[in-house]
N, C-alpha and C positions, 0 to 999 in steps of 0.2 A: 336123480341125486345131483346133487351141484358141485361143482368142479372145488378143490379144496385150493385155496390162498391162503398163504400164512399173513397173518397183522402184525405180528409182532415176536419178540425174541422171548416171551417169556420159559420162564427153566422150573419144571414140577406141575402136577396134574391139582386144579384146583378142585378139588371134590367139593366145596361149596356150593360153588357156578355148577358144577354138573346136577347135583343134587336139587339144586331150586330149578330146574330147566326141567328133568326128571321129575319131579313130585307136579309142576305145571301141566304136562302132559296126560299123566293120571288122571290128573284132578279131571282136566279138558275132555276123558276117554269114560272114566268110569261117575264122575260124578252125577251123584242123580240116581243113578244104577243099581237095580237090585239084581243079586246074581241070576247069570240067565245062562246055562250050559251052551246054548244054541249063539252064543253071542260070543263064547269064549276067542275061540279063532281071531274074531275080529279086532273084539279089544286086545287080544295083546300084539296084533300086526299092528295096530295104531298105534299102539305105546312105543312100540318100539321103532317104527319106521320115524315119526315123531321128533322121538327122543335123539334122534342120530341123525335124523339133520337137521336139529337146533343145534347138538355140540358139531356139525362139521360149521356151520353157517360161523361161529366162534372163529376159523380160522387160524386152528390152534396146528403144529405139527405133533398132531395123535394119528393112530389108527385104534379106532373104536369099535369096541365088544361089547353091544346091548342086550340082555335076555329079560325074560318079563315070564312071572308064574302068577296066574290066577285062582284064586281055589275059593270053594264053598266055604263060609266060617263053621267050625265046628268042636266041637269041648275036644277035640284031638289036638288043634293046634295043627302048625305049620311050621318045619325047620328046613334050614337050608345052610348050606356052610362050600366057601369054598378055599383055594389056594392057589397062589402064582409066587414065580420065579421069575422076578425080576428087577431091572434097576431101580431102586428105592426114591432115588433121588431124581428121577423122570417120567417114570410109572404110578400110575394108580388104582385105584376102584372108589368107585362111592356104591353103595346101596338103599335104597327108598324100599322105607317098608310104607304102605297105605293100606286102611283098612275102613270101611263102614260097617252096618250093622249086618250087612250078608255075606260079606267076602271080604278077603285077604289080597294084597297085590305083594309081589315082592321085584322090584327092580335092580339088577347087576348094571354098571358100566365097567367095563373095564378098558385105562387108555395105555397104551403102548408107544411113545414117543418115535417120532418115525427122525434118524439121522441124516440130515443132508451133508 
C-alpha cells in the first residue's frame, strides 16, 4: 500500500471521483466475466484492494472503507442497505451497483475524513 500524502485542502467526500474509480475497477475485474463460484474470492479481493488504492493514490485526507458483494443473478434479486453516523459535511459513501447477464456486484466506499 503506498504511504498517504495529502494534495490539497479540499472540504467534503467527492462520491463522483469515487464512484467513476470504483465502477473502473469492476469493470477491469469482472468484465468479460461469467459468474464463476470458484472465482468469487478473487474478484472481490481485486475490487477492492484496487479500489482503495486508486482512492489513497487521490491523496485525499480520508480513511477508507471498501466492501464488494458478488452474487449469482437470480429472479430473487439482491438488497443491501446500510447506515453511518457521521459528519455530514466531511464524510461520505458512494455505492456502484454493476451487473451483467450472470451476476450482480455491489460496491460500498465509505470515507471518514481523518483531522490533522
Amino acid at each position: 500500500m503506498e504511504e498517504y500524502h495529502r494534495h490539497c485542502d479540499e472540504v467534503g467526500f467527492n462520491a463522483e471521483e469515487a464512484h467513476n474509480i470504483v465502477k473502473e475497477c469492476i469493470d477491469g475485474v469482472l468484465g468479460g466475466e461469467d459468474y464463476n463460484q470458484n472465482n468469487i474470492n478473487q474478484w472481490t479481493a481485486s475490487i477492492v484492494e484496487q479500489s482503495l488504492a486508486h482512492l489513497v493514490k487521490l491523496g485525499k485526507a480520508y480513511k477508507y472503507i471498501v466492501t464488494c458483494a458478488v452474487v449469482q443473478r437470480s429472479a430473487y434479486g439482491f438488497h443491501t442497505a446500510s447506515s453511518c453516523f457521521w459528519d455530514v459535511t466531511s464524510d461520505g459513501t458512494c455505492t456502484v451497483r454493476w451487473e451483467n447477464r450472470t451476476m450482480n456486484c455491489i460496491v460500498n466506499v465509505f470515507a471518514i475524513a481523518i483531522v490533522l
